[in-house]
N, C-alpha and C positions, 0 to 999 in steps of 0.2 A: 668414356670421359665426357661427351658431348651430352648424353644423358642425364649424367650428374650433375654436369656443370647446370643443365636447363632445369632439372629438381632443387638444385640449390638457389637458380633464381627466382623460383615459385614461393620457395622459403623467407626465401630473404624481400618479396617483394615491396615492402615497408620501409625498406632499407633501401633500395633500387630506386624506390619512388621518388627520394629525396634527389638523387642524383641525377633522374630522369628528367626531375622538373628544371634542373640546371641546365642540361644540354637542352631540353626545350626551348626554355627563355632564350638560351645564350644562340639558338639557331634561327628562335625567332626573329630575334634583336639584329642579327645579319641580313636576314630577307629584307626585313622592316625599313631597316640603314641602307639599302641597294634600291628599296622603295622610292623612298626618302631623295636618295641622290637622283634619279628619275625623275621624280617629282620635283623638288625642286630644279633641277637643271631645265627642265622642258617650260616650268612654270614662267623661269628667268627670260628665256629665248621669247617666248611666247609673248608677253610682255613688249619685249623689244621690238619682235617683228608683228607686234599687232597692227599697223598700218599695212601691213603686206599682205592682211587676211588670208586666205589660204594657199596663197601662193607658192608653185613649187619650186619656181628658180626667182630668181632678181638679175637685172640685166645694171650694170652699172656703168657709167662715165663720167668724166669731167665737168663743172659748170661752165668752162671754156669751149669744150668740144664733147657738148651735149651726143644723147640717142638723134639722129637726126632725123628717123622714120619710123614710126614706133607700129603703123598700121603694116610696112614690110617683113617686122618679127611677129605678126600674124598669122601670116602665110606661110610660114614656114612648116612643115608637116612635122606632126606631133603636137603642136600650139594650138591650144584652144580657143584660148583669150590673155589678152594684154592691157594692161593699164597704167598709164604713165602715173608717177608719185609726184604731181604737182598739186598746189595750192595756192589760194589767192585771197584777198579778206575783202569783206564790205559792212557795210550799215543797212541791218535791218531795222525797220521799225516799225510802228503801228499806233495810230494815233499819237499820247506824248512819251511813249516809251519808243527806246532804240536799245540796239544789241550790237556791239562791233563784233561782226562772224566769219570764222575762217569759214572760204568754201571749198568744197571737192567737186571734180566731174563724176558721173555717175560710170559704172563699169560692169562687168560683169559678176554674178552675183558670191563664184569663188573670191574674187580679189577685192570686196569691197568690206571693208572693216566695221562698216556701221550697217543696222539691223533697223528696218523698219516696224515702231510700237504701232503703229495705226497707219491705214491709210495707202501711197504705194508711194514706190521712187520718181522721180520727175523723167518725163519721157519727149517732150517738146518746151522751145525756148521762155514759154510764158508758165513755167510750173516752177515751184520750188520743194526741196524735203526740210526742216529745220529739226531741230533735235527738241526733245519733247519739254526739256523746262523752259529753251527758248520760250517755246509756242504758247507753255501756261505762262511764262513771265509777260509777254507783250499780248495775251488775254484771243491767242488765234485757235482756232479747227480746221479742221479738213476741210477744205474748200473756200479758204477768207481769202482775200487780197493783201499782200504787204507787201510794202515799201523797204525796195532793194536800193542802194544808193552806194556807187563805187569809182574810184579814179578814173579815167582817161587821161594816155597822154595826148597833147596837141602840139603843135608848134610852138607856142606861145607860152608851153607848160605843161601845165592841169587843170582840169577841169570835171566837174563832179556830175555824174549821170544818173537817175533817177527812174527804177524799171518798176512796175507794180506787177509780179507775176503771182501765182495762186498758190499755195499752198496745197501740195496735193500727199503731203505723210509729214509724219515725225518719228525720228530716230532714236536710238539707243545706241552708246558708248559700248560693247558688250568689254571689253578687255583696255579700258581707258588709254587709247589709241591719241586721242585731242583732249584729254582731261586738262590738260594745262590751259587752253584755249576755253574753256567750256561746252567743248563738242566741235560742231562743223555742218553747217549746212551742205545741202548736193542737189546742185543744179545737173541740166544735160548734158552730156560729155562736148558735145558739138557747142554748144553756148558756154561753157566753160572753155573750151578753144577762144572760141572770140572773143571774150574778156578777155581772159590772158595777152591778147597778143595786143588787141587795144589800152591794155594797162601797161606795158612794156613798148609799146610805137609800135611793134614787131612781131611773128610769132615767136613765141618762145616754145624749146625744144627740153625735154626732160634730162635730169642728171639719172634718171633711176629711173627702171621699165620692171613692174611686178610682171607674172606670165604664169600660166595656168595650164597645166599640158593637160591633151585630151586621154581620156581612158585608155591603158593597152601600152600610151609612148613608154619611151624606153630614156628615162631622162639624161643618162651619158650622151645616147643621141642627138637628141635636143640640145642639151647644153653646148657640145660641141659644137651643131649648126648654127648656134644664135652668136655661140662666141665669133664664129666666120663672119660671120655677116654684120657682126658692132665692129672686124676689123679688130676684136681680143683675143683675151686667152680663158681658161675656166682657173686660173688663182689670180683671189680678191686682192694681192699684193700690187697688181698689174693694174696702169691707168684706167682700160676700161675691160672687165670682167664680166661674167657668167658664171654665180655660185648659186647653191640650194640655198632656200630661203635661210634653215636653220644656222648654214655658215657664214651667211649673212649675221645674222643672229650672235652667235659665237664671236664672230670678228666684233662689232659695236660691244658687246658684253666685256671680251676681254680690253678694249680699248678706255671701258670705264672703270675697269679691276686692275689699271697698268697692266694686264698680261697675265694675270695673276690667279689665274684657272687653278693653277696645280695645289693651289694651297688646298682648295674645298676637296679635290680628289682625297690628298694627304690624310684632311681630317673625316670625309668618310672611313677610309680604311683605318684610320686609327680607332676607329668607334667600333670596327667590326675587330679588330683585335682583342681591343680590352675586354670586349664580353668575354672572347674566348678563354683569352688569358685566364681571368677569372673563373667563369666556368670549370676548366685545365685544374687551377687548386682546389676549388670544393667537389671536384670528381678525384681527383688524388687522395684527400680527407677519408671520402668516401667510400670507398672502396679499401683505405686502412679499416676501418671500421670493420668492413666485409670480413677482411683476413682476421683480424681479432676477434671476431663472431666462431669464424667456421677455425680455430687453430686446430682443438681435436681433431674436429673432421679431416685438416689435410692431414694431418699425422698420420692419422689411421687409413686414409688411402694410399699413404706411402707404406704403410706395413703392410697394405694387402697388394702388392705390387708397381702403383703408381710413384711413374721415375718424377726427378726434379721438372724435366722439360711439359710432363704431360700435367702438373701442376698448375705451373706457369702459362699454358697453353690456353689453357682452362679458365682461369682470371682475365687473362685477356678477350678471348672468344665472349664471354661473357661481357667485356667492356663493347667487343665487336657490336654483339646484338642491340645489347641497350644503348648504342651510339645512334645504331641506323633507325632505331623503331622512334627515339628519342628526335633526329633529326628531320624524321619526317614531318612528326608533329609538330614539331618546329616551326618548320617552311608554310605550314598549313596555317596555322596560327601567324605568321608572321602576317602572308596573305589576307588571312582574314582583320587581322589588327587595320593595315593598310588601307582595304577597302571601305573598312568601319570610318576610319580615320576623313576619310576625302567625303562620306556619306555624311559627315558630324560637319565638315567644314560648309558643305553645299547646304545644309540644314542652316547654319550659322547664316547664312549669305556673307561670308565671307569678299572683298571683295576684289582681293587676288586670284586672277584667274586662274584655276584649278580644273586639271581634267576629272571626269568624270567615274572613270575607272583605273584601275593598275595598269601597269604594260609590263605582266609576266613575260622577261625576258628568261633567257635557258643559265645564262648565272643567277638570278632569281633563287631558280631550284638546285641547280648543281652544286654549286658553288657553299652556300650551308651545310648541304650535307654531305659533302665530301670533307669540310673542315668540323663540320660537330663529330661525324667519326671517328677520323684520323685525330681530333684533338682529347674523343673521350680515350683513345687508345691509349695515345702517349700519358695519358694523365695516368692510366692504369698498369703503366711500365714496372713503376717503381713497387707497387702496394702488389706485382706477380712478381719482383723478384723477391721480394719477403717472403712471399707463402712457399718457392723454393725453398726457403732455410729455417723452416720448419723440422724441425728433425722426427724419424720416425717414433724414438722413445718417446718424444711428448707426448704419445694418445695413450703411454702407459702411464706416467708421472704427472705431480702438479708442477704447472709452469705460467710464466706470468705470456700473457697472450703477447705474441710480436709486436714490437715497433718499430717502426721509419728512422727512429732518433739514434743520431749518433752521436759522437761530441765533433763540433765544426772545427775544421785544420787551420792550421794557420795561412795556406794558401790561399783557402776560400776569404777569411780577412782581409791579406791584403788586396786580393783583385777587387773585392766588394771599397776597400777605400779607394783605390785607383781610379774606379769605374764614378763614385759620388763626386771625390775630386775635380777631374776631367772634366766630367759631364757639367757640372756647375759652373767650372770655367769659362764650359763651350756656350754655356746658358749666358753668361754674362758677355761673350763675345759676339752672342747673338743679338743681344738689347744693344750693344752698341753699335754694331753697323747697321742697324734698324735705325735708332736716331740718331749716329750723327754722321755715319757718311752716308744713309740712307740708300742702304743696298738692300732689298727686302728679297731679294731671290737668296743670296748668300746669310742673309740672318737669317731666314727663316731655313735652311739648311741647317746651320749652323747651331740651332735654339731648338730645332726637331732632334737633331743627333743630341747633342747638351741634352734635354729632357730625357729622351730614353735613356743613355748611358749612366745618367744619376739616376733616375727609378730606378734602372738594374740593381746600379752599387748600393743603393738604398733599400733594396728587399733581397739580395742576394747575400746581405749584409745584417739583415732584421733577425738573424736566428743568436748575434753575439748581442744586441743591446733594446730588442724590443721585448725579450722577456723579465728585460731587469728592469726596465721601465713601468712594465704592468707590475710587477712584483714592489715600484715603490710607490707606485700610485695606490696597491692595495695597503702597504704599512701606511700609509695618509689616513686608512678609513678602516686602522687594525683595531683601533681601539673602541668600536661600535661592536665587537663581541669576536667570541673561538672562529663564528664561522665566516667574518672579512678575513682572521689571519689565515684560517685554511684553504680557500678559494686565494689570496695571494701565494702561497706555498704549492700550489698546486699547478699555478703560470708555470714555475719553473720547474715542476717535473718533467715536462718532455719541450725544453724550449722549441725544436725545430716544430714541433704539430704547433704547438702557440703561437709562433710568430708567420707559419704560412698562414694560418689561420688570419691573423690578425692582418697580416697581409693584403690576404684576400678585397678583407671591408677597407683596408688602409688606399688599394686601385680608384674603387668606388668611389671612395666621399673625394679619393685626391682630383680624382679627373670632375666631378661633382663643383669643387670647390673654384676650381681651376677653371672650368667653363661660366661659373656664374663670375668668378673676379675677371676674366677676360671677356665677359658678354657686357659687365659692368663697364668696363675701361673701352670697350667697342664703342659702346652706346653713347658716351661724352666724345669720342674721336667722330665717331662716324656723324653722331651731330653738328663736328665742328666741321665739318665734310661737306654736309649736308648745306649745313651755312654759309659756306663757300660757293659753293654752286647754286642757290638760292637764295642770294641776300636779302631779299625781304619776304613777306610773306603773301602781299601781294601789290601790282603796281596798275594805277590807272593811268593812262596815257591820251593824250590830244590825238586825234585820227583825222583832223581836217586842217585844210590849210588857209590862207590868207592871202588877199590880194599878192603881193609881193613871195609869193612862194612856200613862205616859213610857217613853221609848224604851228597854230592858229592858240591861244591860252584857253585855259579852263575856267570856267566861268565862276566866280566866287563862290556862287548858290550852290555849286555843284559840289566846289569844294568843302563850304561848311558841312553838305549832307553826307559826304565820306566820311567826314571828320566824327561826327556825330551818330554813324551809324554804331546795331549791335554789334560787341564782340569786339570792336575796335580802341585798341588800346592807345595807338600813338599816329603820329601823322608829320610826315614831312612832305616840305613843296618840293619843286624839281625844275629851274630850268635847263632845256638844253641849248647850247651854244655855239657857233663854230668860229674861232678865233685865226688869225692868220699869223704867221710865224714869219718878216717878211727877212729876215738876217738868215735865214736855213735855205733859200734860194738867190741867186744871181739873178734868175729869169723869173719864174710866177711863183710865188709865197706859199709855204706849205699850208695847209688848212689842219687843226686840231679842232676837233669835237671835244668838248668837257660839258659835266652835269654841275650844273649849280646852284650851291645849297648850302645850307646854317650847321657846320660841323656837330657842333654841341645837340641841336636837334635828328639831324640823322643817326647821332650812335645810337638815341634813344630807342630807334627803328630797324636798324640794319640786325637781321643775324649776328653777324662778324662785323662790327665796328672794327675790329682792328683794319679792317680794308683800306679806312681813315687816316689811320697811324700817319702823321706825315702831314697830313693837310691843315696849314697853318695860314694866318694873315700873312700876305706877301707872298706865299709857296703856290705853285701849280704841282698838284701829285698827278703823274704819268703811269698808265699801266705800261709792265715793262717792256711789252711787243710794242705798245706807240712812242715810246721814248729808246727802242734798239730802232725804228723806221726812223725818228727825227735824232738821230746821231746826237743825242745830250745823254749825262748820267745825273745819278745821285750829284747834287750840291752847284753842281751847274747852273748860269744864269741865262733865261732863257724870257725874250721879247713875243709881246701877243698886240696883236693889234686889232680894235674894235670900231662900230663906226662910230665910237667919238674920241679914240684916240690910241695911243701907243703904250702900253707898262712893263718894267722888266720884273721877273720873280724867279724865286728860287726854286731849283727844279729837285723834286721827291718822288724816286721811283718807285712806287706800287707793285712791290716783287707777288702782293694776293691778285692781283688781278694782270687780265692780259691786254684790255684794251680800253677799260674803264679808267678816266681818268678825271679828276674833278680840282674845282674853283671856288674858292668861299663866292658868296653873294656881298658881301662887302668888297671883296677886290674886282667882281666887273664891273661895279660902278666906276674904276679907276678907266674902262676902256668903252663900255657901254652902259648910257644913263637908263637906259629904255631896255625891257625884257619883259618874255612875259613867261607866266606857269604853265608849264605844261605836261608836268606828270607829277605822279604822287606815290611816294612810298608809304604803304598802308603796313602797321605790323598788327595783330590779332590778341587778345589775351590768351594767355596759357591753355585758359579751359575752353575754349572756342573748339566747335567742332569747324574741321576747314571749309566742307562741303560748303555747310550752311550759311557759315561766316558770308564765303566769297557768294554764294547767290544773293546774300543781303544787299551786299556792295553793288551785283550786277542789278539788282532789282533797282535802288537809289540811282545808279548812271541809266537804267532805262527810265526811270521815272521823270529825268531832269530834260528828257529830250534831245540832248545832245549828242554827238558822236566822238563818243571814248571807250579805249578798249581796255576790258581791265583780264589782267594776268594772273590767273587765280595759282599762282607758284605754289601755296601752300596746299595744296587737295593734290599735286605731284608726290610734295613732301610728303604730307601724311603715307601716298602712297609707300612711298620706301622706308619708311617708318614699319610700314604694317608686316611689309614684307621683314624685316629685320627682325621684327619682333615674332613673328612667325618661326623661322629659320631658328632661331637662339631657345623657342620652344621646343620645339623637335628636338633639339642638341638635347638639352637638360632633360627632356620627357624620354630621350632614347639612355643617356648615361645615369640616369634614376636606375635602370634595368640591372646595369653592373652592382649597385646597393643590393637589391634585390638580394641578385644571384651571390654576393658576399654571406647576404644573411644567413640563407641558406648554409653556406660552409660554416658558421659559426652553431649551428646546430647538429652540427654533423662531428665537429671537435668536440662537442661536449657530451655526445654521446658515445663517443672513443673515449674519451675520459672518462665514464658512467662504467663502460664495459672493462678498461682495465685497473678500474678500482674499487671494484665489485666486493670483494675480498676487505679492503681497504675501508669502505663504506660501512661493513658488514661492523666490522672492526669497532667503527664509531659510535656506532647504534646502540654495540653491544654494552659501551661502558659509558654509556649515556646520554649522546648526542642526538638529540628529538630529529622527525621527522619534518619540523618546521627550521630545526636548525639545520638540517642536509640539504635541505630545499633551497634555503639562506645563503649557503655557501655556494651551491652551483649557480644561484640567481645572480651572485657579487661576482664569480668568475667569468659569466658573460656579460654582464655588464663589464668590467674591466677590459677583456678582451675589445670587445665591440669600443667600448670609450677612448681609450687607448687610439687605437687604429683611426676613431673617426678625429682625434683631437691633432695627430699627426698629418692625419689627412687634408686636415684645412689648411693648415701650417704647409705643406708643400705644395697643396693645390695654390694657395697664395702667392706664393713664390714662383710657380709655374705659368699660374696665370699672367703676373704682371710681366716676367721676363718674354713670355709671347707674346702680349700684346705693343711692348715695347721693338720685339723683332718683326711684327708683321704689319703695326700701325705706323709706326713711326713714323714712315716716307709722308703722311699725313699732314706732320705736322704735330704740337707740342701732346705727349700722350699725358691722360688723367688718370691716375693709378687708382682703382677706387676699390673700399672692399665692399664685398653684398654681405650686410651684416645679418640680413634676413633670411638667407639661402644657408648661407653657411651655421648659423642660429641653427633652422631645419633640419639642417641634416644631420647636425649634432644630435640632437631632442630625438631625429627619426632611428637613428646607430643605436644609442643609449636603452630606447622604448624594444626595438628589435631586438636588442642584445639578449633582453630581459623575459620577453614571449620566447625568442630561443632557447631558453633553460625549460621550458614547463614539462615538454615531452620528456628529455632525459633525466629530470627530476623525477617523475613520474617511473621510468624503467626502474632510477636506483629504489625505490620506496614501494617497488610490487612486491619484492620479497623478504621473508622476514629476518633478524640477522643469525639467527640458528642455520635457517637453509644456507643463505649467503655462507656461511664461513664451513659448512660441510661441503660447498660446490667443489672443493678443491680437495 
């Protein structure tokens, strides 16, 4: 049997092929998806901890009770190198240009984040590194002198100091570490000490120690000694800790995803599912085919001895082989997709950092191929237990070749309504504790179970009403000739093969449609997200002060030249102010900070004007952490006192924000006559690239001479823009695959159809029905199939999509339901065109022979 089975596969190779390329793709698509989740997980971390450069633990404590010896977690055996995670800012500048520049101490060259383009790192207290567009921006090289100017404090205050040290390199960002800042200069680690502690009165001791173990350490080891010696433990839950960088990493990630890790696991594996799934029915198709090929044959080897079991055995084994040969090439192809993949992004310069190779884990390879075989098997259960019931007289007699089709029970109905039912309910139970009691752990349970449990009921369900479906869509387009009615007449010859089939491409465009309407409805959430945490686009701020302490204004000139710069859309001024509250104490008067500004002008600028909501003539708006410290709510009346007088206003809590709180410019005139500008909310035009935008703005503040710092927020933003839009690629470019592998099964049905209406075909021929009209018909029958499926498909991909992003956005804040009328447009257009290419082969079979031969075959 082993023999024949392997000569019937040589035969049928043509036949194998099709199914072969299905478990290929579909093990590809797995490797690729396990890539994928690698790649971007490490991408994420990477990102995060790009200030920790290649650090392998992070030592962490309080800003109360700092690392207090950070040279004593040196010594420790196993430690390489150590470097404290502080920073500090100053004014560079060089003749009438300045740069307000974060600095770093320099460290060792595992733990330092930023890369030398030219030149070296500073190594004595008269050297400087600056980052390399500084250096083109304020016109310096290797070896110029510029002008360092930073606080001190004194008794008396502050007081600004004035170093001229040399330029001895400039930097590169490699994994935009200080992109928000525009970089970071790096002075000596020792002259960075003594700034520091002269800018604070004091030394100042680190909340956070990067550490670099030497070659050979055994990092439990290490972590454990270092945890001793901070007086911690090795979990980050703990005051002061000892984790790997990456759980570092992890911890801040999920801190900004609320917790919310497991969703991305969830929707990896559900990617590697559906290929299979899919794959699963156009190997089931498939291998019907098979048995309707070889019926004589098995007959006749049941009349020459072969029992039910060595039949069956047989189909299988055969499923066996072309599982594992299939899976391999899979895995191989997956990998190579992968690496192609990362080579295309590095070519791009992408500027997400991306590593440079795969990280071939052991599920990587196992893992595909244990599920493309065990999935081609079970696919190949049902199409060996037919060739069993085969009967041995069929290799004497004519008989119509086997089929799968049965008529569907009334059992299978009602669990298939049950299952839609339910599942739908649970979907709608999901979008609602998504948005309104805002539970995204329990919605997103609740909308994952909901979603499957209605797919079920909805394709275990597709064999009672998706073939009458296709059958009315083809009487729509009966009346275009014989061969639209006979391609609809032909849907419902074997409804169950029609509607898996349909099925099939129905997975594809569903989850298709459903990634692009919830990539849609992400994309307006995760921007209103984005706005939230980024209210403007960018902000220039005063960095010096004034006799009397207070933060010094910005000079008109500098102002119009912001105003007027490229790219710059809108512009609001900005005082800041500190008010005293003197009815909130008995003994010394609470102090409130607010930003003061022209309502009407800031929404122009703000991301999120709604931030605004509230702020009225007469009202102080409170973010809600400043107004839970100063014990007022909503609608409350609440006293400010300025140095020219006293005002009472109505108090409006700022549930968007947490400690932002603002004041019209009209109502401190009522407490302070005198005020000056000193920052500016900058927003960008739409098409503005950020990068460039914001060096224009820094170019015009270094041109002006003065010392201001500007916050180039938006070149952040873009970042997670890129990133998002990246991630939402990969989805759509890995669930395209499931199309794919549908189309496939749609050609595999209509050549089971080609083979048991062979006879049928011959029939048509005979009594007049041309070879352009047979072709006609099987063109109109996958087209319909394929139509059908993909026009379903969008219809619950929609419904899908919106009910997830409602269960997983929500907690967000207000979701934007949106449809992608262009994705879903595509992949209509793409089902339709593939439907259509899928008839040509099996047209092609029915039309080889002629209809004399045809109707003697039997």
């Amino acid at each position: 049997m082993l023999r024949i089975t392997l000569a019937q596969m040589r035969r049928s190779s043509g036949r194998l092929a099709a199914a072969g390329i299905a478990i290929v793709i579909s093990t590809a698509f797995v490797a690729v998806t396990l890539l994928a989740s690698g790649v971007i997980t490490q991408t994420t971390y990477d990102s995060i901890a790009a200030q920790y450069a290649d650090a392998d633990l992070v030592v962490g404590a309080t800003a109360e009770e700092p690392v207090t010896d950070v040279a004593a977690l040196g010594e420790i055996e196993g430690v390489e190198a150590v470097a404290p995670m502080s920073s500090t800012y100053a004014e560079v500048s060089a003749g009438s240009r300045s740069v307000f520049q974060s600095i770093l101490p320099t460290a060792d060259d595992r733990l330092m984040p930023l890369e030398t383009a030219s030149g070296s790192m500073p190594a004595a207290d008269d050297e400087v590194a600056l980052p390399a567009d500084v250096a083109d921006r304020l016109g310096l090289e290797v070896g110029d002198p510029v002008n360092l100017t930073r606080d001190v404090a004194t008794d008396g205050g502050w007081e600004r100091v004035t170093e001229q040290p040399t330029v001895v390199g400039t930097l590169d960002d490699p994994y935009g570490a200080y992109s928000e800042t525009g970089g970071a200069a790096v002075v000596d680690a020792d002259t960075f000490a003594t700034w520091l502690a002269e800018e604070n009165g004091t030394a100042t001791d680190p909340s956070e120690v990067a550490v670099a173990l030497a070659p050979g350490a055994d990092l439990a080891t290490v972590q454990a000694d270092l945890a001793t010696a901070v007086d911690g433990t090795t979990s980050i839950d703990d005051a002061r800790w000892v984790v790997p960088t990456d759980e570092r990493a992890a911890a801040v990630a999920a801190s900004l995803t609320g917790g919310q890790d497991m969703v991305f696991l969830i929707f990896v594996m559900t990617f590697a599912a559906i290929a299979l799934v899919v794959a699963g029915l156009v190997i089931t198709n498939t291998f019907q085919v098979l048995v309707a090929q070889r019926a004589r044959t098995l007959a006749l080897l049941r009349c020459v001895g072969a029992d039910k079991a060595q039949v069956g055995r047989s189909v299988l084994t055969e499923a066996t082989i072309l599982g594992a040969i299939a899976s391999v090439a899979g895995v191989l192809l997956g990998m190579l997709f992968g690496q192609g993949a990362l080579w295309v992004a590095h070519a791009m310069d992408v500027s997400v950092p991306l590593p440079t190779t795969i990280a071939v884990t052991w599920q990587v390879v196992v893992l595909p191929l244990l599920v493309g075989v065990l999935v081609t098997v079970g696919a190949a259960f049902v199409p060996a237990r037919v060739a069993t019931r085969v009967a041995p007289l069929a290799a004497l007699r004519p008989t119509d070749a086997p089929s799968a089709s049965r008529r569907a029970g009334r059992v299978r109905l009602v669990l298939s309504l049950l299952g839609t039912v339910m599942g739908f309910g649970l979907l709608a139970v999901g979008a609602v504790l998504g948005t309104v009691a805002e539970e995204p752990n329990y919605a997103l349970l609740a909308g994952i179970a909901g979603g499957a449990m209605s797919f079920v009921g909805v394709s275990v369900g597709a064999v009672f009403w998706l073939p009458k479906v296709t059958a009315l869509a083809g009487r729509a387009i009966g009346a275009s000739g014989p061969s639209a009615r006979l391609a609809a007449a032909n849907t419902l010859r074997n409804p169950r093969r029609t509607a898996t089939t349909s099925t099939a491409l129905l997975i594809g465009v569903t989850l298709v449609a459903m990634m692009s309407t919830g990539a849609a409805s992400a994309r307006a959430s995760l921007t209103a997200a984005l706005d939230e945490q980024f209210p403007v686009d960018v902000m220039v701020s005063s960095t010096t002060y004034d006799e009397d302490g207070s933060t010094a204004a910005l000079t008109r000139d500098l102002r119009a030249d912001v105003t007027g710069a490229g790219d710059v859309s809108a512009v609001v001024e900005l005082t800041d102010v500190s008010l005293e509250a003197p009815e909130l104490s008995d003994d010394e008067p609470w102090t409130v900070d607010l930003t003061v500004l022209d309502p009407s002008a800031a929404r122009e600028v703000l991301n999120a004007p709604e931030q605004l909501d509230g702020l009225a003539p007469g009202t102080v708006l409170l973010g809600h952490e400043v107004a839970d410290d100063l014990g007022v709510a909503d609608g409350d009346r609440l006293s400010l006192a300025g140095a020219d007088g006293t005002a009472t206003f109505d108090v409006a809590v700022n549930e968007a924000a947490e400690y932002y709180s603002y004041l019209t410019d009209d109502d401190l005139l009522q407490v302070q006559a005198e005020s000056a500008i000193t920052e500016m909310y900058v927003a960008l035009s739409e098409s503005a690239d950020a990068t460039a935008a914001v060096g224009t703005i820094q170019d015009v503040v270094s041109d002006s001479g003065e010392a201001a710092q500007v916050m180039g927020i938006a070149v952040q933003r873009a970042e997670f823009d890129q990133v998002i839009d990246t991630m939402l690629a990969i989805v759509l470019g890995l669930l395209a695959v499931a199309v794919v592998i549908a189309l496939i099964g749609v050609a595999n049905t209509l050549s089971l159809s080609v083979i048991e209406r062979r006879k049928e075909s011959a029939t048509l021929r005979a009594i007049g029905l041309s070879k352009a009209q047979l072709r006609g018909m099987l063109a109109i029958e996958g087209l319909l199939i394929a139509g059908v499926g993909a026009v379903l498909g969008i219809v619950l991909g929609l419904i899908y999509g919106w009910s997830g992003s409602a269960a997983a956005l929500g907690i967000m804040g207000d979701i934007t339901l949106s449809v992608p009328w262009v994705e879903v447009t595509l992949a209509l257009v793409i089902a339709l065109v593939a439907g259509l290419v899928a008839s040509v082969a099996p047209a092609r079979t029915a039309l080889k022979a002629s209809p004399v031969e045809a109707l003697a075959a039997d």
